[in-house]
N, C-alpha and C positions, 0 to 999 in steps of 0.2 A: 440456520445455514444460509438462508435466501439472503439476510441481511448482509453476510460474509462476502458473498457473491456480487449482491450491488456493491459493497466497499473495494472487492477486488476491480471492478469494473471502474470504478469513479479511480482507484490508485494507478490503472492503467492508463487512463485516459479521460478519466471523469464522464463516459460515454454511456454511462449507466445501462441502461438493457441491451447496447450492441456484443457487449464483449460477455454476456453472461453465458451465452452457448457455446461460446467459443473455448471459456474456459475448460468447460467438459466433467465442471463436477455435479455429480446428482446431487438434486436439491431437496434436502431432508427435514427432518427436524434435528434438533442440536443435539450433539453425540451421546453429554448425558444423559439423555434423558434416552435414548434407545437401548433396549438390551443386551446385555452384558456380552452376548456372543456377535452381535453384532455391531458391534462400536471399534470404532475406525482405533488404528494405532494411536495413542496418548503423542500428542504436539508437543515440543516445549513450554514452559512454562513461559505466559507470556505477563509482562509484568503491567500497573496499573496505569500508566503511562504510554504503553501500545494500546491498551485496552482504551484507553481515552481518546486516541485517534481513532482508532478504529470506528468508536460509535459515532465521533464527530465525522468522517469519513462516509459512514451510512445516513447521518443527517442529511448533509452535504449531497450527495449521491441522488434520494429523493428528490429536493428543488433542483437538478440537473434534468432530473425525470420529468418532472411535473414543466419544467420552462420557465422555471423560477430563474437561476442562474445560465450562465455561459459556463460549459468546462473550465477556463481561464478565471474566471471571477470566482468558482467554487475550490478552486490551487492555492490561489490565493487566500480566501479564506482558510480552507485547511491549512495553507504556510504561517499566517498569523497564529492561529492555533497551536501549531507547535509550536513557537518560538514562547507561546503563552504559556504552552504546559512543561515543555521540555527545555527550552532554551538554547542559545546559539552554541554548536560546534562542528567542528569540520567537517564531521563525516556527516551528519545532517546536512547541514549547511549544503554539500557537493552533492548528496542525493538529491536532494529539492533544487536544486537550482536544473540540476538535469530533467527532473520532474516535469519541471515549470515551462523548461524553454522545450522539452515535446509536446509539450500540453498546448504551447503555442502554434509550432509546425501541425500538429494535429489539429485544432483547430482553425487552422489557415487551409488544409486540405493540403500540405507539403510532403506530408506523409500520412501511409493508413492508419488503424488499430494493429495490425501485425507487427507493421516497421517498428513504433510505439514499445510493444511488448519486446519487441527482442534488442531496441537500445536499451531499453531501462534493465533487461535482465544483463545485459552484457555489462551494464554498470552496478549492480549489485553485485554479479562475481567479481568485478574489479576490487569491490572492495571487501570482498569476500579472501582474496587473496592479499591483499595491503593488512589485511587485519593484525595477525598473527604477528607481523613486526613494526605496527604502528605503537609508538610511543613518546609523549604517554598517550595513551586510550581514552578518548574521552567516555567520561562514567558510564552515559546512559544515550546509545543513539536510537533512540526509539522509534523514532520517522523511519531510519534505515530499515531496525528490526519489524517495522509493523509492514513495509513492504516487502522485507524477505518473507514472514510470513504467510505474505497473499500469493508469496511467486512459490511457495512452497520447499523454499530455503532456509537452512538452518541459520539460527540468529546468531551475532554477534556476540560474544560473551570474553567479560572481562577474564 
């Protein structure tokens, strides 16, 4: 679950341990493996393709920790990454760019981690709301879905 945490961190702002208390979730061990009465409600199914951001997202997350990377140059990397695993489409495409250019302002000192969190959620329910009559649908926006995920929003689904 720690890992989840720094990925949610790096997907907010690639600020790695700033945004992890902020987020407010206790840092566990991972659901399966905790007791049956104690395990969090079952998430959607997230598919191989989020999953691959995700860890690449906690790679990434690390060398931001450690001083290895700039938040900007680790955006980046993750942006190649998707375009490597997922490939180009719109609604990616519009989420990462939004991504990118807070990642920028944040890292300029333009704006904080708060401001950060609440343009990038206010552009996930954008397309939260676009979904449902976007057509066609492109197949698989898994950049999107992997950060509705972190914001604890329900994915996209065909």
């Amino acid at each position: 679950m720690k890992r989840l945490f720094l990925c949610a961190a790096m997907a907010l702002s690639l600020s790695a341990c700033s945004a992890l208390q902020q987020l407010g979730v206790p840092i566990s061990s991972h659901p399966d493996t905790a007791p049956a009465k104690t395990r969090p409600p079952a998430a959607p199914a997230v598919n191989g393709k989020t999953d691959a951001l995700l860890r690449e997202a906690n790679r990434l997350a690390d060398k931001v920790k450690s001083g290895e990377l700039t938040r900007l140059a680790a955006a980046d990397q993750l942006g190649a990454f998707r375009l490597k695993v997922v490939g180009a489409n719109p609604v990616d495409d519009n989420t990462f760019a939004m991504y990118r250019y807070l990642t920028v302002e944040r890292e300029a000192g333009r704006i904080d981690q708060d401001a950060f969190r609440a343009k990038m959620d206010e552009r996930l329910r954008e397309w939260m709301r676009r979904w449902p009559k976007l057509n066609p649908k492109p197949a698989e926006p898994a950049f999107t879905n992997f950060l509705l995920k972190l914001y604890g929003l329900p994915p996209l689904v065909r």
